[in-house]
DOSELO-949933 format. One record per residue: x, y, z of N, C-alpha, C, O in turn; residue number from 1. Coordinates in steps of 0.2 Angstrom, whole numbers, plus 5000, padded with zeros to 4 digits. Example, Ala and Ser with C-alpha at 12.3 -4.5 7.8 and 13.67 -1.06 7.14 Angstrom:
<sites>
[[5066; 4972; 5039]; [5062; 4978; 5039]; [5066; 4984; 5039]; [5071; 4983; 5042]; 1]
[[5064; 4989; 5035]; [5068; 4995; 5036]; [5064; 5000; 5039]; [5067; 5006; 5040]; 2]
</sites>
This chain:
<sites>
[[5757; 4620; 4777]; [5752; 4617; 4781]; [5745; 4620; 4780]; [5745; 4626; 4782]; 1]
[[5740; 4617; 4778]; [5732; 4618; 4777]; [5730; 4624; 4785]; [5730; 4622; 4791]; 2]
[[5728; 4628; 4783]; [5724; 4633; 4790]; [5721; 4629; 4798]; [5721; 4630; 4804]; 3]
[[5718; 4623; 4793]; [5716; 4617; 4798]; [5716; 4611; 4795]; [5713; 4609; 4790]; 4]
[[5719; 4607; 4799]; [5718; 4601; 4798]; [5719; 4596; 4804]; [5722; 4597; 4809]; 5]
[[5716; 4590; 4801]; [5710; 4585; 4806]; [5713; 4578; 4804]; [5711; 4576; 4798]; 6]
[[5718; 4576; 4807]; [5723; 4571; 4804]; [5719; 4562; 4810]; [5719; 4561; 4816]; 7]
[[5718; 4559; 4806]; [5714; 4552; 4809]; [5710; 4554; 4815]; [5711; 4552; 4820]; 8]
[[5705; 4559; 4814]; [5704; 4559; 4821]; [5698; 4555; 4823]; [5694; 4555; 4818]; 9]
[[5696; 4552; 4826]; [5691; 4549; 4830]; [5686; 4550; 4836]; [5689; 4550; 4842]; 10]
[[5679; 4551; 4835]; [5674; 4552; 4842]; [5671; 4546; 4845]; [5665; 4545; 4843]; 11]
[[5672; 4544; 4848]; [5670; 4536; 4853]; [5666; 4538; 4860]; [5668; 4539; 4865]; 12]
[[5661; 4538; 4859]; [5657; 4539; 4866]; [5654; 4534; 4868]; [5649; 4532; 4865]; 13]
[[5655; 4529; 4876]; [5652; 4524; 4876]; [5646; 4524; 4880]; [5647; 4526; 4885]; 14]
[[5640; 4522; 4878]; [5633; 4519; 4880]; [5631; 4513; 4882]; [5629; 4509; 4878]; 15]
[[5630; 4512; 4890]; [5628; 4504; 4891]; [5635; 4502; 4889]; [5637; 4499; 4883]; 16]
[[5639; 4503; 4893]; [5646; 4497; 4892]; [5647; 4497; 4883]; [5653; 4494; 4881]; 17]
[[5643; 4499; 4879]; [5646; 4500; 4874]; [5647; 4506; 4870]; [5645; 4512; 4872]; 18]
[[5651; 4504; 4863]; [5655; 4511; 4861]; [5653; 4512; 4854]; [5651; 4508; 4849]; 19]
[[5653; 4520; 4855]; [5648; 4523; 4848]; [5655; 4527; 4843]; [5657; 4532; 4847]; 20]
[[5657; 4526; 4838]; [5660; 4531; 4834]; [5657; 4535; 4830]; [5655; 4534; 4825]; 21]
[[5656; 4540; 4834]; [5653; 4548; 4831]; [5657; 4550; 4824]; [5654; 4552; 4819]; 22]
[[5665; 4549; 4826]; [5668; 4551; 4822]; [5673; 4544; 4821]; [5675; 4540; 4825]; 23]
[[5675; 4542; 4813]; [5677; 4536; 4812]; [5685; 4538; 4807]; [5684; 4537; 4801]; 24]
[[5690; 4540; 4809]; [5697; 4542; 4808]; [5694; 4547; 4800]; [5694; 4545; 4794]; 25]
[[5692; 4553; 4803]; [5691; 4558; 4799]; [5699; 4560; 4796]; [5704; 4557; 4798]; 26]
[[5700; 4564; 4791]; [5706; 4567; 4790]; [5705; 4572; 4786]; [5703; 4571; 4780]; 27]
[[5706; 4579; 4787]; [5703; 4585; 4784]; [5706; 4591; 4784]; [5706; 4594; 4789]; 28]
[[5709; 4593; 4778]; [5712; 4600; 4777]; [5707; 4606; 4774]; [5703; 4605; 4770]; 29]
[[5707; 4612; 4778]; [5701; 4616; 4777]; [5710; 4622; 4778]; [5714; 4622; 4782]; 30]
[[5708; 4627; 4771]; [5711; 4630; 4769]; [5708; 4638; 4773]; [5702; 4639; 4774]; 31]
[[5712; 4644; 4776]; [5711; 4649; 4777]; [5705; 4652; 4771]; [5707; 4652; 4765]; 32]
[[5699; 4656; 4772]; [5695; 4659; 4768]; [5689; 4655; 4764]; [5684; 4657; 4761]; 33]
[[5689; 4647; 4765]; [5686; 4644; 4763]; [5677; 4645; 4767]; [5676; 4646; 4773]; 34]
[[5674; 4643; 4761]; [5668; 4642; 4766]; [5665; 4634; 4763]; [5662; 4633; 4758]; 35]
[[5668; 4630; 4770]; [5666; 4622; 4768]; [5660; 4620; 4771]; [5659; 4621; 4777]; 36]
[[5655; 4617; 4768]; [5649; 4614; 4769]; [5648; 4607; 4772]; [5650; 4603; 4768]; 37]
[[5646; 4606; 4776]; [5648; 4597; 4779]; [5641; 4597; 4778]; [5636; 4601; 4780]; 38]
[[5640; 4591; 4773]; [5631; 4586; 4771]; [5632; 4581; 4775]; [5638; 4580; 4776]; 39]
[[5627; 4578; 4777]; [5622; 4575; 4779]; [5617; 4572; 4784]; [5614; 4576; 4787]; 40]
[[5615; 4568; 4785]; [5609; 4567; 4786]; [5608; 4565; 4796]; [5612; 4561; 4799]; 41]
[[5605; 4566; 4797]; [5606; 4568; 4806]; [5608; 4561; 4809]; [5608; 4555; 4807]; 42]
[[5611; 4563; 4814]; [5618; 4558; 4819]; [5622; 4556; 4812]; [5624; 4550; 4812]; 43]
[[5625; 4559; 4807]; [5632; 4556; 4806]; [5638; 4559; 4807]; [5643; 4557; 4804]; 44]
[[5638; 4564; 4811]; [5643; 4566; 4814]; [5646; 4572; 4812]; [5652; 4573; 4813]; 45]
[[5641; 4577; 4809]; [5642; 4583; 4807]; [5642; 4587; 4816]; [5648; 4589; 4818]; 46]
[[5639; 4588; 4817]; [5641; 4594; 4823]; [5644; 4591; 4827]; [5643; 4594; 4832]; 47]
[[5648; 4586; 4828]; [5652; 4582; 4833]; [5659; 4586; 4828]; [5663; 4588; 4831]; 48]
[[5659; 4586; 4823]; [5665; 4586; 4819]; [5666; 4595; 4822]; [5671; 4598; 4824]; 49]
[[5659; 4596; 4821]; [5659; 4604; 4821]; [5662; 4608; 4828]; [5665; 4614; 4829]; 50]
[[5661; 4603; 4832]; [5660; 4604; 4838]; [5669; 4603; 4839]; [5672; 4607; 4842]; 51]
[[5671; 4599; 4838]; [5679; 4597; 4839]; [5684; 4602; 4837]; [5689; 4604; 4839]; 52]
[[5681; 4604; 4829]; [5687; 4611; 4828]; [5687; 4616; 4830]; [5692; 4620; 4830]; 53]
[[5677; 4618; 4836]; [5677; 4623; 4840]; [5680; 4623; 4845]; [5681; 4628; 4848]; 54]
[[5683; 4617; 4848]; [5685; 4615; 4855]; [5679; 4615; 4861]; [5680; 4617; 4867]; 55]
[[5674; 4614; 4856]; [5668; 4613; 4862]; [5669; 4606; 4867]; [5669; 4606; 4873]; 56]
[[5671; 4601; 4860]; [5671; 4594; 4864]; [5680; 4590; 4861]; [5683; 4593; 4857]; 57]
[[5682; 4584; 4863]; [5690; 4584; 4861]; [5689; 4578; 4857]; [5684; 4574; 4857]; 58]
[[5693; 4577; 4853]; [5692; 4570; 4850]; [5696; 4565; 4855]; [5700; 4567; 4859]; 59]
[[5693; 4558; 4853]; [5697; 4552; 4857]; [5703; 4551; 4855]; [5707; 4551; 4859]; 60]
[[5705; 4550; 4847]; [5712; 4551; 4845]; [5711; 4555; 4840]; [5707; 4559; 4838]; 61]
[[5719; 4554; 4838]; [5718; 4560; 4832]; [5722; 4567; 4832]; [5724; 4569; 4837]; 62]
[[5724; 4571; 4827]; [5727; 4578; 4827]; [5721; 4583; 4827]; [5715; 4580; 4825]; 63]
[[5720; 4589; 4829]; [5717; 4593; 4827]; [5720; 4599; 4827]; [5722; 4602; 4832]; 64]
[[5722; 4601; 4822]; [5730; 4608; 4822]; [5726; 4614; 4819]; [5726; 4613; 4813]; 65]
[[5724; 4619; 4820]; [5723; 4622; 4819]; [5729; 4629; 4820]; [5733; 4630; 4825]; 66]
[[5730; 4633; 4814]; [5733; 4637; 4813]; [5740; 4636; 4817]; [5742; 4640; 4822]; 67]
[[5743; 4630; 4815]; [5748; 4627; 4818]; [5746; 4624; 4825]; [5750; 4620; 4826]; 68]
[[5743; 4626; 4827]; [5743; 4623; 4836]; [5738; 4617; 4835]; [5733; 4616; 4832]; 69]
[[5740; 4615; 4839]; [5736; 4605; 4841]; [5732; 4607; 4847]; [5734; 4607; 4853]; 70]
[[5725; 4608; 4844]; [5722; 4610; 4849]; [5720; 4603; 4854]; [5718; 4604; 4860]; 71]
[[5720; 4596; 4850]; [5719; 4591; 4853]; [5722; 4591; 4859]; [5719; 4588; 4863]; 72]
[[5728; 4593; 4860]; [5732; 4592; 4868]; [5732; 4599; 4871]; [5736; 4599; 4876]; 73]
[[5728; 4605; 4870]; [5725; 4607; 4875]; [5723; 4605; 4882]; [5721; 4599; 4883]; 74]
[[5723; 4610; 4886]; [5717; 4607; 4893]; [5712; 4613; 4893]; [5712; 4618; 4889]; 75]
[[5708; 4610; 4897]; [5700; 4616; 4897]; [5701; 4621; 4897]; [5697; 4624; 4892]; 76]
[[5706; 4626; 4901]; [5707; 4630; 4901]; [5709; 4635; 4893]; [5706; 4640; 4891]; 77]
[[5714; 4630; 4890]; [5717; 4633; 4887]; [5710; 4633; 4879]; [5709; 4637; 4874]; 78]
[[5708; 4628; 4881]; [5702; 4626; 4876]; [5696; 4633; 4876]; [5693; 4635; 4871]; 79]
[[5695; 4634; 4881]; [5692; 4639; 4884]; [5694; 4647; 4879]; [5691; 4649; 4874]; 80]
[[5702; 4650; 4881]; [5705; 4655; 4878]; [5704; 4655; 4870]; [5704; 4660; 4866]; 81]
[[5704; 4648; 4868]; [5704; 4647; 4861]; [5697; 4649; 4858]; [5694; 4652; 4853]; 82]
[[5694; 4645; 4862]; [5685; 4648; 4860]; [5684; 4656; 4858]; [5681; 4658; 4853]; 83]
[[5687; 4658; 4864]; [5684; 4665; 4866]; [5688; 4670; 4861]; [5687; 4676; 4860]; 84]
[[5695; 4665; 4858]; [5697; 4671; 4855]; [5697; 4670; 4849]; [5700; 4675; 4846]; 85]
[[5694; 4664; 4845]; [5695; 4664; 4838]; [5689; 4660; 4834]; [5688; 4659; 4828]; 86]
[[5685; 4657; 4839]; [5679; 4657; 4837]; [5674; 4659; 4837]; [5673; 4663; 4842]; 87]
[[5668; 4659; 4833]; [5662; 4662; 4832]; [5658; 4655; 4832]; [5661; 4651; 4829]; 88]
[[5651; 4654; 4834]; [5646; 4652; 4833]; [5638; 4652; 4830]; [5637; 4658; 4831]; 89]
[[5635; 4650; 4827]; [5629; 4652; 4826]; [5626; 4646; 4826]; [5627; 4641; 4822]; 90]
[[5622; 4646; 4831]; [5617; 4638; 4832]; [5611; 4639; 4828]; [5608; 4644; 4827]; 91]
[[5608; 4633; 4826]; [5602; 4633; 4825]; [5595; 4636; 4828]; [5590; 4638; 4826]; 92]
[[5596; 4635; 4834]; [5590; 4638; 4840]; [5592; 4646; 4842]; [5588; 4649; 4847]; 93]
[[5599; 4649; 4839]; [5600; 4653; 4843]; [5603; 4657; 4848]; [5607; 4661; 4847]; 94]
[[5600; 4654; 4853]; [5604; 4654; 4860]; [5605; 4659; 4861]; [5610; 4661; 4863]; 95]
[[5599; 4664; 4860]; [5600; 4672; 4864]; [5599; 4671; 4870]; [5599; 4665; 4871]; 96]
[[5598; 4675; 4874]; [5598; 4677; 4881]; [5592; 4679; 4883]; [5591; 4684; 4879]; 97]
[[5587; 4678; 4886]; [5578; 4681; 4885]; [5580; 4687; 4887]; [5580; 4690; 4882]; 98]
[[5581; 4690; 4891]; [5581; 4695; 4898]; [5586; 4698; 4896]; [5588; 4701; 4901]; 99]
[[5589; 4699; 4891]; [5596; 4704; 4887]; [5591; 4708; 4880]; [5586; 4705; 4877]; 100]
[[5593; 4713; 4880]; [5592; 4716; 4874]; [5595; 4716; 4869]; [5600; 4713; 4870]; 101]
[[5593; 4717; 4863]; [5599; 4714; 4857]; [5604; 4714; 4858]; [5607; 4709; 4861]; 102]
[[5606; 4723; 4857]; [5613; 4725; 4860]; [5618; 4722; 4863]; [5623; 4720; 4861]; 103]
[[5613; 4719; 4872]; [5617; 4715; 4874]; [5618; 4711; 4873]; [5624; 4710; 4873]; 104]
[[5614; 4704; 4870]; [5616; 4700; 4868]; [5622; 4699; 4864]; [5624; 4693; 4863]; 105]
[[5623; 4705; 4859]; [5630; 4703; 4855]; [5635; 4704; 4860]; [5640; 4699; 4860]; 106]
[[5636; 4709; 4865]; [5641; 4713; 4868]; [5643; 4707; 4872]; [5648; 4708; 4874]; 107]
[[5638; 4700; 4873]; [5640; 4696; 4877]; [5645; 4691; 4876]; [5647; 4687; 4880]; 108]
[[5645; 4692; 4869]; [5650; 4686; 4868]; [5656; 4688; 4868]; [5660; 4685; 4865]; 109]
[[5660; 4693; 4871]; [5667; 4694; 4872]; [5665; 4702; 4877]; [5661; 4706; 4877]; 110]
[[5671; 4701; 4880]; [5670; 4706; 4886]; [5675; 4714; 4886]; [5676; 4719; 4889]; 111]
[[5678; 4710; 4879]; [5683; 4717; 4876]; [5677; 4720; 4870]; [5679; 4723; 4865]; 112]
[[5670; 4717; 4870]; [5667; 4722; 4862]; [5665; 4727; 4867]; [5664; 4726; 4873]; 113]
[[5665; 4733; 4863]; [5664; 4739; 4865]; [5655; 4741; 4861]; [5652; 4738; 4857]; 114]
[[5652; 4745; 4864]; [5644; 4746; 4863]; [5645; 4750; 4854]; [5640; 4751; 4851]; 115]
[[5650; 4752; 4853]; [5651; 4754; 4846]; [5652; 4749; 4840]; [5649; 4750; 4835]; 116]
[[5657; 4745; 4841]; [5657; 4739; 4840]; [5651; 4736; 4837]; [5649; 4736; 4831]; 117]
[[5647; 4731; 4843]; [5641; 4730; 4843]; [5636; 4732; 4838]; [5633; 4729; 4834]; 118]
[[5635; 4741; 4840]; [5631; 4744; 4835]; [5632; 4743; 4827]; [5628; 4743; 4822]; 119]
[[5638; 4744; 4828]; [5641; 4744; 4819]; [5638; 4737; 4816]; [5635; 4736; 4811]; 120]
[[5640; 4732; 4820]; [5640; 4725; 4819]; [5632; 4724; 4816]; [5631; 4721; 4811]; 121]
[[5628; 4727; 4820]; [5621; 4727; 4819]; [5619; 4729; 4815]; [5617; 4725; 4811]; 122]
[[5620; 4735; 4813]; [5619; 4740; 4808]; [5620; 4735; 4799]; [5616; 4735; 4794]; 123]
[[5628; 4733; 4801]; [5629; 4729; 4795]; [5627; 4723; 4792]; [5628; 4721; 4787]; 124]
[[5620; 4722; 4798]; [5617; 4715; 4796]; [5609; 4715; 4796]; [5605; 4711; 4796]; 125]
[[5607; 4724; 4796]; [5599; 4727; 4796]; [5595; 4727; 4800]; [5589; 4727; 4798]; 126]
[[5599; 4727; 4806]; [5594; 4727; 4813]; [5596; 4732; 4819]; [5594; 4731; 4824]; 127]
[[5601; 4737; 4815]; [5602; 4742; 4820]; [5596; 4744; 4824]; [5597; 4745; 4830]; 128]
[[5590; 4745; 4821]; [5585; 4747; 4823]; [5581; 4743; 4828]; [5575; 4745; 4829]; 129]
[[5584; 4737; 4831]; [5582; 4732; 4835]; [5586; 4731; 4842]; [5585; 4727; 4846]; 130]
[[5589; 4735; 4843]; [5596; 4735; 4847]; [5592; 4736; 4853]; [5594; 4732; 4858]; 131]
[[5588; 4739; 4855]; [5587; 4739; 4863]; [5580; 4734; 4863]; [5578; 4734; 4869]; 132]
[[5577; 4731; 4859]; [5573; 4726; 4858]; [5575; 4718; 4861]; [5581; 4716; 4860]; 133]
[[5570; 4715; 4866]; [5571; 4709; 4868]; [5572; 4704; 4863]; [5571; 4705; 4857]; 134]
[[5574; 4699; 4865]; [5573; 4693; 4858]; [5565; 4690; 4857]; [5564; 4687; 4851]; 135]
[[5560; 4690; 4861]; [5553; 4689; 4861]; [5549; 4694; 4857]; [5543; 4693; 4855]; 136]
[[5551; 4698; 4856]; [5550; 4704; 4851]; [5552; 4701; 4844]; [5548; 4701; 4840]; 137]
[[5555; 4699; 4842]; [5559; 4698; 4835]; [5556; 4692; 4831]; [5552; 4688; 4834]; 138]
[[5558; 4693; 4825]; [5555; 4684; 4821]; [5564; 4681; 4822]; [5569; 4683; 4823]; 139]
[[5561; 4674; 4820]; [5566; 4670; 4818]; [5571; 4673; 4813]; [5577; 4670; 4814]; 140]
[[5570; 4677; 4809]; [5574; 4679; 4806]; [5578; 4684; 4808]; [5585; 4683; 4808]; 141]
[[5575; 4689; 4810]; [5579; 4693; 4815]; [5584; 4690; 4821]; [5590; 4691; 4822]; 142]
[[5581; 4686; 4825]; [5585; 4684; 4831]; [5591; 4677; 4827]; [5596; 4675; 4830]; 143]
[[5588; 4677; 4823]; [5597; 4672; 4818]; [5601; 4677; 4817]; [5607; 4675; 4817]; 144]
[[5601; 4682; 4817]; [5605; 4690; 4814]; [5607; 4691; 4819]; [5613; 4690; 4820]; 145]
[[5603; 4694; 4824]; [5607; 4695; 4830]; [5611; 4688; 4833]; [5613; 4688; 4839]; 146]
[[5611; 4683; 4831]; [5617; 4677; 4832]; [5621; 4677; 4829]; [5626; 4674; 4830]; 147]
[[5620; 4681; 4823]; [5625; 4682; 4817]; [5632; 4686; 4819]; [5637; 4685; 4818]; 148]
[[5628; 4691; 4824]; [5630; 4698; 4823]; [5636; 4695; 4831]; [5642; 4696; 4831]; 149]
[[5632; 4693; 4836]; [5635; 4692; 4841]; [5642; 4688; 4839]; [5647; 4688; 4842]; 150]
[[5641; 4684; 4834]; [5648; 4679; 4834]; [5651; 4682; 4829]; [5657; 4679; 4828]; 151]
[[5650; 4685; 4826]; [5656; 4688; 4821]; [5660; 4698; 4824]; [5665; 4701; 4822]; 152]
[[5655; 4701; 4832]; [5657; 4707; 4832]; [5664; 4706; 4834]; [5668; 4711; 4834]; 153]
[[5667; 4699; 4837]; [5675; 4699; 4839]; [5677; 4696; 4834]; [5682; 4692; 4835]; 154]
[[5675; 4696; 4826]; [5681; 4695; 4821]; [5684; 4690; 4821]; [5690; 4690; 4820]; 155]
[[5680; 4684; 4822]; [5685; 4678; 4823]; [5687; 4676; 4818]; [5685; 4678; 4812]; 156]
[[5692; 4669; 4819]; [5697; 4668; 4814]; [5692; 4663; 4811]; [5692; 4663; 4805]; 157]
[[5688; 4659; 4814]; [5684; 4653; 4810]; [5678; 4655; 4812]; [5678; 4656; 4818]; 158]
[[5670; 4656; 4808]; [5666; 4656; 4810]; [5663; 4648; 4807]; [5665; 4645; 4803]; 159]
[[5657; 4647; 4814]; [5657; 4639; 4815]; [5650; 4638; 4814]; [5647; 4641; 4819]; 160]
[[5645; 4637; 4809]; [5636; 4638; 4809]; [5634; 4630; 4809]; [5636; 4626; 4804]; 161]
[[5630; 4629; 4814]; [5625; 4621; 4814]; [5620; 4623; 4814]; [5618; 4627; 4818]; 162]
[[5617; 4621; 4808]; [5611; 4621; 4805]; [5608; 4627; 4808]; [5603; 4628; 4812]; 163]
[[5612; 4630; 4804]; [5608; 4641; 4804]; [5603; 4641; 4802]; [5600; 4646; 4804]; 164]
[[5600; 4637; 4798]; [5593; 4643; 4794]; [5588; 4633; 4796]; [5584; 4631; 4792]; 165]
[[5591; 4630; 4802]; [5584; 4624; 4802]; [5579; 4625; 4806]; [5574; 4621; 4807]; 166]
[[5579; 4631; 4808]; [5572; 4634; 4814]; [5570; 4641; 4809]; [5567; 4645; 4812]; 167]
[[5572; 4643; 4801]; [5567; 4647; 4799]; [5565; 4644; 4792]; [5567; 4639; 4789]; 168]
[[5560; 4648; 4790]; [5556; 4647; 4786]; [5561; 4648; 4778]; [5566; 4651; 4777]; 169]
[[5558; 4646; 4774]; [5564; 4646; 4766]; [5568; 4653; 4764]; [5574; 4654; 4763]; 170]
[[5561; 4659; 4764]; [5562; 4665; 4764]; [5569; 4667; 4769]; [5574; 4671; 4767]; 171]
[[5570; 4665; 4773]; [5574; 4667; 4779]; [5581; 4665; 4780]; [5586; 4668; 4781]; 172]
[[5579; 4657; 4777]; [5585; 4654; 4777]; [5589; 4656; 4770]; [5596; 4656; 4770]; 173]
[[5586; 4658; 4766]; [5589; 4661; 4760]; [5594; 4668; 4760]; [5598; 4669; 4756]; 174]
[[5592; 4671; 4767]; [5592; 4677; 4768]; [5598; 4678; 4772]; [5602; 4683; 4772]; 175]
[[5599; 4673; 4776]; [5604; 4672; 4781]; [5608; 4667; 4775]; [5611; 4672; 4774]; 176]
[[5609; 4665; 4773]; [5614; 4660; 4767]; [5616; 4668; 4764]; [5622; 4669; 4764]; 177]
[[5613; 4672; 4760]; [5619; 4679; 4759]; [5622; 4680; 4762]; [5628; 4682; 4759]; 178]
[[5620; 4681; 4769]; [5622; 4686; 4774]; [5631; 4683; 4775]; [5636; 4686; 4774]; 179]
[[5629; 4675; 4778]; [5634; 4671; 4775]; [5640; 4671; 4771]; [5646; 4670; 4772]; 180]
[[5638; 4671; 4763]; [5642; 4672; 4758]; [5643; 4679; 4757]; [5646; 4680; 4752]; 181]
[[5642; 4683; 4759]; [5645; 4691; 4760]; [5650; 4690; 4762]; [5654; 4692; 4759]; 182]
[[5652; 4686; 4769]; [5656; 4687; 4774]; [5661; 4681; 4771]; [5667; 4681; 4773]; 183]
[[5659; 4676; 4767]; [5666; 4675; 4765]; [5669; 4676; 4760]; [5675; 4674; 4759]; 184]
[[5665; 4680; 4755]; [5668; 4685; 4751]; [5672; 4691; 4752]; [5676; 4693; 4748]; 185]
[[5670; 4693; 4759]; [5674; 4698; 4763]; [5683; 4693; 4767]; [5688; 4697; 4769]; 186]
[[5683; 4687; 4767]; [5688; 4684; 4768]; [5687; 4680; 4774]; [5692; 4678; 4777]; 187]
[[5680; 4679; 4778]; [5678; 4675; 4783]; [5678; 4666; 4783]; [5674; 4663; 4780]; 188]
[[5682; 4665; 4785]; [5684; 4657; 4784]; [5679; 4653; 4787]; [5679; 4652; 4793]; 189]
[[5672; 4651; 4785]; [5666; 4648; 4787]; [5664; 4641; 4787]; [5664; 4638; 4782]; 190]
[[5664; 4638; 4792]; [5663; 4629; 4793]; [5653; 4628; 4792]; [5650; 4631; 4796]; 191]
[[5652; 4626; 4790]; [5644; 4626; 4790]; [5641; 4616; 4791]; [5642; 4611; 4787]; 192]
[[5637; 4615; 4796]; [5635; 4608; 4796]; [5629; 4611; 4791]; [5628; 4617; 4790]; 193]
[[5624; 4606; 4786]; [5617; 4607; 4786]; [5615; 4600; 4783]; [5618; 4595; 4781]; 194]
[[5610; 4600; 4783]; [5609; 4593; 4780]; [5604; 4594; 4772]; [5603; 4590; 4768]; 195]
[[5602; 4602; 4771]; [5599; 4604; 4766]; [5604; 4606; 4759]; [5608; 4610; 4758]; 196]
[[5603; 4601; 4754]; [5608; 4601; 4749]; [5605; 4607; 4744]; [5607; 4608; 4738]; 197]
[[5599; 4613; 4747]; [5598; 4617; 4741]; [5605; 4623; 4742]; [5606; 4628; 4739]; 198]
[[5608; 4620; 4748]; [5612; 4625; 4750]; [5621; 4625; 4747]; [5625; 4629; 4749]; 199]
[[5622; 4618; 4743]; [5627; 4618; 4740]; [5631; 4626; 4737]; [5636; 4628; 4738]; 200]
[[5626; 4629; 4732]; [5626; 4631; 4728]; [5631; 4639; 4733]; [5633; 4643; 4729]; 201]
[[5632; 4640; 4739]; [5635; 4644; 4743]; [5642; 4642; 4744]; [5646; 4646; 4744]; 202]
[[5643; 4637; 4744]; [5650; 4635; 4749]; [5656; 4634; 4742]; [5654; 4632; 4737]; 203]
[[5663; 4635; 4744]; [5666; 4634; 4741]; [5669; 4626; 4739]; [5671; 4624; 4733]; 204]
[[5668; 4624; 4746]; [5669; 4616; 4745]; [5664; 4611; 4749]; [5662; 4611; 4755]; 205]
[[5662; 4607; 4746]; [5657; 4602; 4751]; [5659; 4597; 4750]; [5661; 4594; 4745]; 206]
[[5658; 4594; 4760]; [5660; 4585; 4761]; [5654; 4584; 4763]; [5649; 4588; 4763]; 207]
[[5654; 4577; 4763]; [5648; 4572; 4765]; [5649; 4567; 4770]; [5653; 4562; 4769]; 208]
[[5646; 4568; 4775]; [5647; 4563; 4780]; [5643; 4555; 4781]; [5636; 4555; 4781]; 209]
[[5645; 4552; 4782]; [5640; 4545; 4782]; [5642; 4540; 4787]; [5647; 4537; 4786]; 210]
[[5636; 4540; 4792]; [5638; 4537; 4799]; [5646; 4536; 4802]; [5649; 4531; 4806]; 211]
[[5649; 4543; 4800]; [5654; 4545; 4805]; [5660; 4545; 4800]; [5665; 4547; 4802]; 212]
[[5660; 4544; 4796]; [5667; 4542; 4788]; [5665; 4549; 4784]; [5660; 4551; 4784]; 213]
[[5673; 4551; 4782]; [5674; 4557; 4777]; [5669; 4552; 4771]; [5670; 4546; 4770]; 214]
[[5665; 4555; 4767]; [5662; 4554; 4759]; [5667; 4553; 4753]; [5671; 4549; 4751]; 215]
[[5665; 4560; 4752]; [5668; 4565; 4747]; [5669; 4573; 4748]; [5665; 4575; 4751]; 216]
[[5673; 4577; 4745]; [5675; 4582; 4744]; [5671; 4584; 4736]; [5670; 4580; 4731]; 217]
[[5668; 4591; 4738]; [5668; 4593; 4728]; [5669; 4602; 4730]; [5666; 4607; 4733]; 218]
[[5676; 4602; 4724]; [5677; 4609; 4726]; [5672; 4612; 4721]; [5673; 4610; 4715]; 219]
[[5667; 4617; 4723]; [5664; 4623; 4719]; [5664; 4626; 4715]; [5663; 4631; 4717]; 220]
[[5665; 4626; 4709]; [5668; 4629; 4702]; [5665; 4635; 4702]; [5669; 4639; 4700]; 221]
[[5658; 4638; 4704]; [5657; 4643; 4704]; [5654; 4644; 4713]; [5648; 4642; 4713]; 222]
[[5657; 4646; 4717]; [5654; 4645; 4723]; [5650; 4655; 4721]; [5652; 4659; 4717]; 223]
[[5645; 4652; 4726]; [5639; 4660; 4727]; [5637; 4662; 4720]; [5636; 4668; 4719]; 224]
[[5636; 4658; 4716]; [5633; 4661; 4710]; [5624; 4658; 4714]; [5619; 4659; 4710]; 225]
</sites>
């Protein structure tokens, strides 16, 4: 069995007595080590998809098995455990903390990282030198780095990026897409939404989403070249 896989599953949210299919009977095998790229174009159901193998939100029907367990039959709780212990995030905006220092910011995402830890974590992505630094001090590039840093310092089994480089400038985003393709040459299993196709040329495998339906698959022939 595939690392993960998403066997018909469905997102249904209803509006005004009516119902919206975010997600329309997905079915999807993402192999351990892979760095899969989900295209396209806003509301078709990229960060809802993204959102459901993080156990952020559940699907309506559907499997969602992750490293053998069905996390679709989870409860909050246990949804919760699974978050904190084998996910990593990197959102588009962010999401530091104003009033924390880098440092803490990384240390915040799990309560077993240790300040050395942390440090190391930083140091690996060239901002050690930032660590007791607010995030109002930093540019957009750097505070993606320390988002980088905080969801990778607890080594998770899947790292999960919605649209990581949509709030920097080309330069930046280029910069943060190595950072990326380091870590899955290092054997980091990476799920990426974006809607920017200059960014194919990183991922091992790219789908395409179109108003809530799997597209197509194209496996990489030369991925990170």
């Amino acid at each position: 069995m595939s690392f993960i896989s998403l066997k018909n599953v469905f997102k249904e949210y209803k509006i005004s007595n009516e119902s919206f299919k975010a997600l329309n009977d997905i079915s999807l095998n993402i192999e351990l080590g892979e760095f899969l790229m989900i295209l396209g174009p806003s509301g078709c159901g990229k960060s809802t998809l993204l959102n459901i193998i993080g156990g952020m939100d559940k699907a309506t029907s559907g499997e969602v098995i992750i490293n053998d367990n069905d996390i679709s039959k989870y409860t909050d709780k246990l949804l919760t455990n699974y978050r904190r212990d084998n996910i990593g995030f990197v959102f588009q905006n962010y999401n530091l903390i104003a009033n924390l220092t880098v440092l803490e910011n990384v240390m915040l995402s799990n309560d077993r990282i240790s300040e050395d830890d942390a440090i190391e974590c930083l140091k690996s992505l060239g901002i050690e030198d930032k660590r007791d630094q607010f995030p109002s001090a930093l540019s957009g590039g750097e505070m993606q780095r320390v988002a980088i840093a905080r969801a990778i310092v607890k080594k998770p089994l899947i790292l999960l990026c919605d649209e990581p480089t949509g709030a920097l400038d080309s330069k930046n985003g280029y910069e943060v897409m190595e950072i990326l393709k380091k870590m899955n040459e290092n054997g980091q299993t990476i799920i990426m939404v974006t809607h920017n196709l200059d960014y194919k040329k990183y991922a091992t495998r790219v789908i395409l989403l179109k108003d809530g339906m799997l597209n197509r698959g194209d496996n990489n022939e030369e991925p990170h070249e």
